[in-house]
SENU-9226 format. One record per residue (C-alpha): residue in one letter; x, y, z; chain; residue number from 0. Coordinates in steps of 0.05 Angstrom, whole numbers, always signed. Each point is the difference from the previous one (the first is absolute). Example, Ala and Ser with C-alpha at 12.3 -4.5 7.8 and 13.67 -1.06 7.14 Angstrom:
<atoms>
("A", (+246, -90, +156), "A", 0) ("S", (+27, +69, -13), "A", 1) 
</atoms>
This chain:
<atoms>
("X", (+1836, +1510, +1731), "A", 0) ("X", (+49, +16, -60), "A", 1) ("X", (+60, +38, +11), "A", 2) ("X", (-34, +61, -46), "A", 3) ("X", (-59, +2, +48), "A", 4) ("X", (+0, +72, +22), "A", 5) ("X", (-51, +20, +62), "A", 6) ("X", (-43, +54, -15), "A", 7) ("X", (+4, +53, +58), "A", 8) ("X", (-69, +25, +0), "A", 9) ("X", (-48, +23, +53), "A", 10) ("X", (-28, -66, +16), "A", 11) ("X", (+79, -32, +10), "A", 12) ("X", (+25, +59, +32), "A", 13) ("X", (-55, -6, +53), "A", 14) ("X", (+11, -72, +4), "A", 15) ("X", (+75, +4, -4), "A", 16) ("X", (+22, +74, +37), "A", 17) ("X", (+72, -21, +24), "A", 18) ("X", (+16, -11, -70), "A", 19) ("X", (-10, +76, -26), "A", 20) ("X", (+79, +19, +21), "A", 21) ("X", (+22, -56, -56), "A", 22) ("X", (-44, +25, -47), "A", 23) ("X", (+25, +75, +8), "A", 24) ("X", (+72, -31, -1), "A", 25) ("X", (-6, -35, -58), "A", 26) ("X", (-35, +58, -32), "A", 27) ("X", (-68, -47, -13), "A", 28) ("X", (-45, +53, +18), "A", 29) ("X", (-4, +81, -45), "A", 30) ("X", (+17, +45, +56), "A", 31) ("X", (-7, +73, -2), "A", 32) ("X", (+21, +47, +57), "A", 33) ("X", (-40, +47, +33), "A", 34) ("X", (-3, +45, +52), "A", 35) ("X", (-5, -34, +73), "A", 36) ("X", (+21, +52, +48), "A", 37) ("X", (+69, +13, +34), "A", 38) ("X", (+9, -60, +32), "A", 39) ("X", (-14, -59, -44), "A", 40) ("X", (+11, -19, -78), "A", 41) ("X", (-65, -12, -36), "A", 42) ("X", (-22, -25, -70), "A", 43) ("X", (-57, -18, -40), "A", 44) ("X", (+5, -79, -21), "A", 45) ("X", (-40, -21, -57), "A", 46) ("X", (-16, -77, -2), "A", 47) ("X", (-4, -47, -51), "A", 48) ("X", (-77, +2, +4), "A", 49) ("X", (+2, +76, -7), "A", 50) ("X", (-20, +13, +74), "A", 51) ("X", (+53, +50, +41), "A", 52) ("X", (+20, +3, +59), "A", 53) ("X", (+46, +58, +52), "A", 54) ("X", (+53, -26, +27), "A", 55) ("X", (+35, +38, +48), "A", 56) ("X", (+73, -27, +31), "A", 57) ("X", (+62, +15, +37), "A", 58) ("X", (+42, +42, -39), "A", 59) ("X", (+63, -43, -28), "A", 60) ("X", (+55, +52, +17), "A", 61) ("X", (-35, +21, +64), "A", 62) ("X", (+59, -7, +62), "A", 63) ("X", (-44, -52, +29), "A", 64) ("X", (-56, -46, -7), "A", 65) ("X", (-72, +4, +14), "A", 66) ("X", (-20, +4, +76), "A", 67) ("X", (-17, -65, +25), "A", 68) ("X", (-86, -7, -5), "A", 69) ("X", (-4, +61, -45), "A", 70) ("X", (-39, -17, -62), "A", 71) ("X", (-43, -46, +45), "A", 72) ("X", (-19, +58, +45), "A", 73) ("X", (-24, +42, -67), "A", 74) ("X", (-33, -61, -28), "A", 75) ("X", (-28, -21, +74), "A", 76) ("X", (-30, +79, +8), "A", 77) ("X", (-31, -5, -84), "A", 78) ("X", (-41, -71, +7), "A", 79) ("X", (-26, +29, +66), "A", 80) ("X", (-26, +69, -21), "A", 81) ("X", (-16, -49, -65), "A", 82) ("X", (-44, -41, +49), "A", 83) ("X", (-38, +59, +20), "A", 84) ("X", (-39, -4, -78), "A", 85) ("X", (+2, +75, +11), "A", 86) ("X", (+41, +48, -42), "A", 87) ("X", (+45, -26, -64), "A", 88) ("X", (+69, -44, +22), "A", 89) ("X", (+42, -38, -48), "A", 90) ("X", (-1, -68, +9), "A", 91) ("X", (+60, -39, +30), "A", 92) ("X", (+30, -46, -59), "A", 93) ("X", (+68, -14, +29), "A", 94) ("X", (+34, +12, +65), "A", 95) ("X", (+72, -18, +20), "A", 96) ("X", (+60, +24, +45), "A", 97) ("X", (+29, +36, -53), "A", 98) ("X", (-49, +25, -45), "A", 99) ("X", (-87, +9, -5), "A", 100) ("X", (-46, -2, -64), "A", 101) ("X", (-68, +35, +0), "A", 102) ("X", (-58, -1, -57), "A", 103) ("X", (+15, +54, -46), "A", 104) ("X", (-32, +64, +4), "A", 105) ("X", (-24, +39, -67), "A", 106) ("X", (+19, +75, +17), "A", 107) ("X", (-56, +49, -16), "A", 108) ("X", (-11, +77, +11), "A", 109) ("X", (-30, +21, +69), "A", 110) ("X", (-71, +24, -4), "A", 111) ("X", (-49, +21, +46), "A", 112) ("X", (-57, -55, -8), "A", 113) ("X", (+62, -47, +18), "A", 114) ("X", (+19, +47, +60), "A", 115) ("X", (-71, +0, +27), "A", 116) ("X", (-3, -84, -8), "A", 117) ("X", (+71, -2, +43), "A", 118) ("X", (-26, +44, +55), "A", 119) ("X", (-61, -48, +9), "A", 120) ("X", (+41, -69, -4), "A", 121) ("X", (+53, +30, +44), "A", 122) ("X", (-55, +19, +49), "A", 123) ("X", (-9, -74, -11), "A", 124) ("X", (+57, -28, +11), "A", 125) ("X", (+18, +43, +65), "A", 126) ("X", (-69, -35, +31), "A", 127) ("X", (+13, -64, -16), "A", 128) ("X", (+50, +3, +64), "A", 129) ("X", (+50, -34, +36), "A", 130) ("X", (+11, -43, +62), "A", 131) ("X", (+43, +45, +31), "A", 132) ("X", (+52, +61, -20), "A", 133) ("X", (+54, -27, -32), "A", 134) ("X", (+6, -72, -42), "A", 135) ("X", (+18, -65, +8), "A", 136) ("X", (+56, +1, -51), "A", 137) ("X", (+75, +39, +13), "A", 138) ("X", (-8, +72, -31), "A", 139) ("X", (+42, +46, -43), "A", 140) ("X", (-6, +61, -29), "A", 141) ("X", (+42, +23, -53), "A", 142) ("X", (+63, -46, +12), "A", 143) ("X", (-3, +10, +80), "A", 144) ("X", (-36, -46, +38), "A", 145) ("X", (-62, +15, +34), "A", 146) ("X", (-30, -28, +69), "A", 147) ("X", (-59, -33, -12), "A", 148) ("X", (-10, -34, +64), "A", 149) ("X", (-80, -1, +15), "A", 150) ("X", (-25, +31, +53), "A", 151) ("X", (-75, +13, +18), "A", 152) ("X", (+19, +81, +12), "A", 153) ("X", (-22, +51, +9), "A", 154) ("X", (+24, +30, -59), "A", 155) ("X", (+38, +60, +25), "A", 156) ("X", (+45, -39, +37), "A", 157) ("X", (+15, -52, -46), "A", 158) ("X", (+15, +48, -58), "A", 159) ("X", (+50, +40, +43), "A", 160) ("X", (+36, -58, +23), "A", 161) ("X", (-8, -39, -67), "A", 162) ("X", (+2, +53, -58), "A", 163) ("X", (+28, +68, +34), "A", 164) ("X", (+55, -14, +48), "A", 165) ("X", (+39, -51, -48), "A", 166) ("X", (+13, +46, -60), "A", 167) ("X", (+8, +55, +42), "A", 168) ("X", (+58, -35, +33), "A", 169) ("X", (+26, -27, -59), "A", 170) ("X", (-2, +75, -31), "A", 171) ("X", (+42, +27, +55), "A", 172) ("X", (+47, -65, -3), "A", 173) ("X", (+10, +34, -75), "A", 174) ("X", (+8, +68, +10), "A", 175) ("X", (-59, +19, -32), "A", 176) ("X", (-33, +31, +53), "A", 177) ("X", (+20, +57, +61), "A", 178) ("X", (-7, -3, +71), "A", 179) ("X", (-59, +55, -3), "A", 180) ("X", (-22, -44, -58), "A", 181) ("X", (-7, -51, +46), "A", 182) ("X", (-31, +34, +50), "A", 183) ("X", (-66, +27, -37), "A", 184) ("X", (+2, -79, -32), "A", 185) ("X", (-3, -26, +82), "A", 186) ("X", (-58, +56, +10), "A", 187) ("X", (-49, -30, -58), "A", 188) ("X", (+15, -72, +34), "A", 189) ("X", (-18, +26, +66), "A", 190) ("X", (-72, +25, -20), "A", 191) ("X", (-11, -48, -48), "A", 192) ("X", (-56, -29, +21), "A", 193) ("X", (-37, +69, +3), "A", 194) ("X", (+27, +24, -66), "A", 195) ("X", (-10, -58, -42), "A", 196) ("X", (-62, -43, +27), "A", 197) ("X", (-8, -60, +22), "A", 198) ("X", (-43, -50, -37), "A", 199) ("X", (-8, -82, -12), "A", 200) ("X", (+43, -19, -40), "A", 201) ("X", (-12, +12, -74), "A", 202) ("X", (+36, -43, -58), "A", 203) ("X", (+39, +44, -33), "A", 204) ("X", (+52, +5, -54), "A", 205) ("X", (+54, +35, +42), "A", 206) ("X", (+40, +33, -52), "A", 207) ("X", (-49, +30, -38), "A", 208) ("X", (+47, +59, -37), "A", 209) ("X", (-25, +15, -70), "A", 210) ("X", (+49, -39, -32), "A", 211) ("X", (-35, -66, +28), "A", 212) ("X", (-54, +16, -32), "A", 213) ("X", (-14, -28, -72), "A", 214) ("X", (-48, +29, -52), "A", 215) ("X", (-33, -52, -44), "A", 216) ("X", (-16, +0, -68), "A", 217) ("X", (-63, -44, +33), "A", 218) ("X", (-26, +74, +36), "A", 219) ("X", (+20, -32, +68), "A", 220) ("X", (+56, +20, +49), "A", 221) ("X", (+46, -63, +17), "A", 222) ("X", (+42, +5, +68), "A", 223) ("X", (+82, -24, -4), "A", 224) ("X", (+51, -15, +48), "A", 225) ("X", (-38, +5, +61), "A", 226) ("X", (+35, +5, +70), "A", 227) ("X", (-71, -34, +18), "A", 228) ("X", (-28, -6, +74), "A", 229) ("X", (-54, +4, +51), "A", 230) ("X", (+3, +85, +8), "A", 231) ("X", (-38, +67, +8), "A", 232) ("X", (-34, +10, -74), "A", 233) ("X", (+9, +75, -1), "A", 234) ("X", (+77, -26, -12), "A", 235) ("X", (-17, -21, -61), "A", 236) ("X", (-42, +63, -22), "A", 237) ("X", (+65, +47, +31), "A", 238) ("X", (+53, -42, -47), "A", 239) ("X", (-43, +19, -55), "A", 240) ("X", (+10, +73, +0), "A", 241) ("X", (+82, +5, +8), "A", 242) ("X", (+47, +10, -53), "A", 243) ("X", (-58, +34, -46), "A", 244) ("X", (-55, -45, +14), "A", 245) ("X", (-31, -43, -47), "A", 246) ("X", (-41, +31, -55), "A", 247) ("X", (-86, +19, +12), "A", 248) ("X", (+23, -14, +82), "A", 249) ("X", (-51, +46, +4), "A", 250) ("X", (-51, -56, -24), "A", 251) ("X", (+32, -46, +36), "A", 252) ("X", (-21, +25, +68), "A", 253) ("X", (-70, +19, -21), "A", 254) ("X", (-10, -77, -13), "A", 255) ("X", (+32, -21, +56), "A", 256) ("X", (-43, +46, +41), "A", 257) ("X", (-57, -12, -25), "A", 258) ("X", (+16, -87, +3), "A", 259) ("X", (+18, +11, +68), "A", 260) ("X", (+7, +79, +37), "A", 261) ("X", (+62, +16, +34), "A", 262) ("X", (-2, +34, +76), "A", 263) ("X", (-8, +82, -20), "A", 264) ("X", (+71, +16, +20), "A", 265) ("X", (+36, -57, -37), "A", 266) ("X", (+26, +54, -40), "A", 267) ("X", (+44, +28, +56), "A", 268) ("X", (+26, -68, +11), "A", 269) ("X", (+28, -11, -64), "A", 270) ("X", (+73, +20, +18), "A", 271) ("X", (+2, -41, +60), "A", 272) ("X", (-16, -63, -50), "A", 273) ("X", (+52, +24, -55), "A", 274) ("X", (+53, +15, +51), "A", 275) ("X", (+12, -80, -4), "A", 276) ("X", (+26, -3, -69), "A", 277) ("X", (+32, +61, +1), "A", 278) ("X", (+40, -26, +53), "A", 279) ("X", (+12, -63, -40), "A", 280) ("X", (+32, +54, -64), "A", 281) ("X", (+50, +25, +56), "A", 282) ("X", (+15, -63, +21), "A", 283) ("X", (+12, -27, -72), "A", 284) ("X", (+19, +58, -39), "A", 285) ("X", (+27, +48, +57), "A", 286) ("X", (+0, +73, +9), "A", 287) ("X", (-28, +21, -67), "A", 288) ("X", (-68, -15, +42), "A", 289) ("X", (+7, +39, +64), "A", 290) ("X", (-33, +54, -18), "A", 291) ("X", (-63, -39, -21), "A", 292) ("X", (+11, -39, +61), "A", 293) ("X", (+6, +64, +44), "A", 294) ("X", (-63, +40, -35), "A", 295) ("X", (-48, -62, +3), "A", 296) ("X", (+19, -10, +74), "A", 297) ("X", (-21, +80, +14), "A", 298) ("X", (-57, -15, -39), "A", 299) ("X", (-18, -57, +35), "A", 300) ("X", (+4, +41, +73), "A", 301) ("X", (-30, +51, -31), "A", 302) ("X", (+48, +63, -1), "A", 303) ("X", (+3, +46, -55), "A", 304) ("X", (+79, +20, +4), "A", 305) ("X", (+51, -3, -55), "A", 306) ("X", (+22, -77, -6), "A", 307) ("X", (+65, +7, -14), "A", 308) ("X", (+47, -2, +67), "A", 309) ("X", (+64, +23, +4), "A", 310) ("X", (+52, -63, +12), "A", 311) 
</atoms>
């Protein structure tokens, strides 16, 4: 091999060779192009020398520390398994490392309802193809925090207040996002839990299923990112999708979905109680610009009708 041999870093070597991407980015071997990738990570678009891109998403360089120990193999752990399902659209895995992962690129397109429609039936999908137990078999996160995973064979209400209430709620008192009466109509959800959300087997679900995880393709399907991805109640999923907005033709969404696989007649009603996880997850993060939502979805969730907002 001559000294002016120069490796082509295409699809087939990256797959074959994924430790080697950081050089190549170094040594500026691969077009990059950033784009957005949330408010925790850096992401760009790399084109390779065979034309084929990828999204790479990493630790941000001047961030004041590094990359939580296992968390680009939870996200890429939680992807190839809701991949496995053969269900609804996931990038593929192409590269993951400690300190940064690489997906197949996805070709943005404009929401539309024949798309919405096709999501609703593969999520219905993907939600039956199941899981051993609530939970996964992987360390969680969500966001940046870590998230238990530890399986457990249920039943739901008890694992989801242990596992995905009490935690964020603590943390969002540690950070003086929350108030003690806060607190206190929090604690009251977690009590009834079980009788406000339903239990069911566990469903494999996405986990944080907020609009902005979902992708439009210019290929008319709906691709799922940066799943917080477990064994879980599937009318999580379908409460994630309405926050912040809700994703566009939701609507058609939930008529699929129905109509793939009907819902109890009150799911409805339990919505809050599903969205009061994340929410709690925003306070915890982001702190008290989110008690409010935190505080009306909790009322919501046991059902009273009185002004959110508490005095502190």
């Amino acid at each position: 091999m001559g000294s002016g041999y120069r490796a082509l870093m295409d699809l087939a070597y990256l797959r074959a060779h994924p430790a080697h991407l950081p050089t190549f980015r170094t040594h500026q071997r691969i077009r990059e192009t950033p784009v957005a990738g949330g408010n925790i990570c850096a992401a760009a678009r790399l084109t390779l020398d065979d034309g084929h891109s990828v999204f790479a998403k990493s630790w941000p360089e001047n961030a004041d520390r590094t990359a939580p120990e296992g968390f680009f193999a939870a996200e890429a752990a939680g992807l190839r398994w809701l991949r496995e399902a053969g269900a609804v659209a996931v990038p593929e895995v192409i590269v993951a490392l400690p300190s940064l992962l690489a997906l197949d690129w996805v070709e943005p397109g404009e929401p539309t309802p024949e798309a919405a429609e096709r999501f609703g039936r593969e999520l219905a999908d993907l939600h039956r193809a199941g899981s051993a137990g609530f939970g996964a078999p992987w360390p969680g996160f969500i966001g940046s925090l870590p998230q238990d995973n530890t399986p457990t064979d249920g039943p739901w209400s008890a694992w989801f207040a242990e596992r995905r209430l009490l935690p964020y709620l603590r943390r969002s008192v540690d950070v003086g996002a929350l108030a003690s009466a806060d607190v206190a109509l929090v604690e009251q959800v977690i009590d009834q839990v079980g009788e406000l959300g339903g239990d069911e087997p566990p469903a494999r679900v996405h986990g944080d299923l907020w609009p902005g995880n979902v992708l439009w393709g210019a290929d008319e399907r709906v691709w799922l990112v940066d799943p917080a991805a477990h064994g879980g109640h599937r009318e999580t999923d379908l409460a994630q999708l309405a926050l912040f907005g809700g994703i566009p033709h939701l609507d058609r969404v939930l008529a699929a979905y129905q109509e793939a696989w009907p819902l109890p007649d009150n799911w409805p009603a339990r919505l809050p109680v599903h969205q009061l996880h994340l929410l709690l997850v925003h306070t915890a993060l982001f702190g008290g610009s989110y008690r409010d939502a935190v505080v009306q979805t909790a009322r919501a969730a046991l059902g009273r009708a009185e002004r959110a907002t508490v005095d502190r």
